[in-house]
N, C-alpha and C positions, 0 to 999 in steps of 0.2 A: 292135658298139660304139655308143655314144652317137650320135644326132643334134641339131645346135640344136635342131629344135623340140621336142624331150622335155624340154630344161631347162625344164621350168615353173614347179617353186620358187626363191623370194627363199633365200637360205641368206647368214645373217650369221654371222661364224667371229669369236670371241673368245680372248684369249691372257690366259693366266693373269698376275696379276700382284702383288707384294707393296705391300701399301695402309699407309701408316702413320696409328695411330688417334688424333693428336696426345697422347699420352698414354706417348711412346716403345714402344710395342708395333705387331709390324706383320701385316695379316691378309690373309687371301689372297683376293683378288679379281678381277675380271671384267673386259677392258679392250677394247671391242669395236677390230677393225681392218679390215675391208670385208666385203661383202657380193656374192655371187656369185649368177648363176644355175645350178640342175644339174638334174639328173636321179634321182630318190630312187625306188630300189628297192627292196622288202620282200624280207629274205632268211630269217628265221631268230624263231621265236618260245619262250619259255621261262618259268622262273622259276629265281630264286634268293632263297636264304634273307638275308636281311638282319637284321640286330637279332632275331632271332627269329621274324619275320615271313616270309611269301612275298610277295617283289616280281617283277611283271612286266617281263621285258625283249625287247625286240625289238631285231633286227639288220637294219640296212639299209645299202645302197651309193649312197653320193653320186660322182656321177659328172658331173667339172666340164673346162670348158677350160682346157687349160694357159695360163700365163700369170705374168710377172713375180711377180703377187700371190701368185696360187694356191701356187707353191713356196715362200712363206713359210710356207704351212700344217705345224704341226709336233706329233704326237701327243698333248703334252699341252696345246694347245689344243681348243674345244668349236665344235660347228656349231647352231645356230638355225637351226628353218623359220620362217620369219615369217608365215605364213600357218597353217600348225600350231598356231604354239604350242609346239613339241616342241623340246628340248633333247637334243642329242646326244653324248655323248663318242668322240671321234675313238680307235680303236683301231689302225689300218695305213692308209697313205697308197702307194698304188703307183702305176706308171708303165708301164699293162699292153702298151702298143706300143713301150715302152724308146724316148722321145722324140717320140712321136707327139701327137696333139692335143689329148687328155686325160687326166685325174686320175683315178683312183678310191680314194674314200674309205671303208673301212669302219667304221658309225660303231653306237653299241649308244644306246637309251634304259634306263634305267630302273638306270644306275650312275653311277656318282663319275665325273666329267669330270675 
């Protein structure tokens, strides 16, 4: 399992949200809510066919400490590295000590958040 000192990335977790575009239409938008440090492991490398196209995606495990915030995290929210750059869409959220210290997050780039 995780220790503090491997969380080295900033990771900011964003929650979907409906935006009204004063024009009575409402669009879906970004709405950041904290920022966490964790642990980012490379798990998994691919492509998938997008529009026609071949886009890259990679699979990696955010792995955080539990904590009041953190369980608000909820799959169709997105994780940001702030240090990346890299946008994440959160795929499964588990609780691999069933109460124990941390989070693990499995999260994909290179799909719909």
């Amino acid at each position: 399992m995780a220790k503090s000192g491997r969380a080295r990335h900033r990771i900011t977790f964003d929650k979907r949200v409906e935006q009204d575009d004063g024009f009575g239409n409402t669009q879906a938008g970004w709405e950041e809510q904290f920022t966490l440090w964790a642990e980012v492991k490379a798990k998994l490398g691919g492509e998938a066919v997008t529009a026609a196209r071949l886009q890259s995606q990679n699979t990696v495990n955010l792995t955080i400490r539990q904590s009041r915030r953190a369980r608000l995290i909820r799959e169709d929210w997105r994780a940001r590295d702030q240090s990346e750059g890299i946008e994440y869409a959160i795929k499964s959220i588990i609780d691999p000590d069933d109460g124990g210290a941390w989070l693990e997050i499995l999260c994909q780039t290179g799909t719909a958040a």
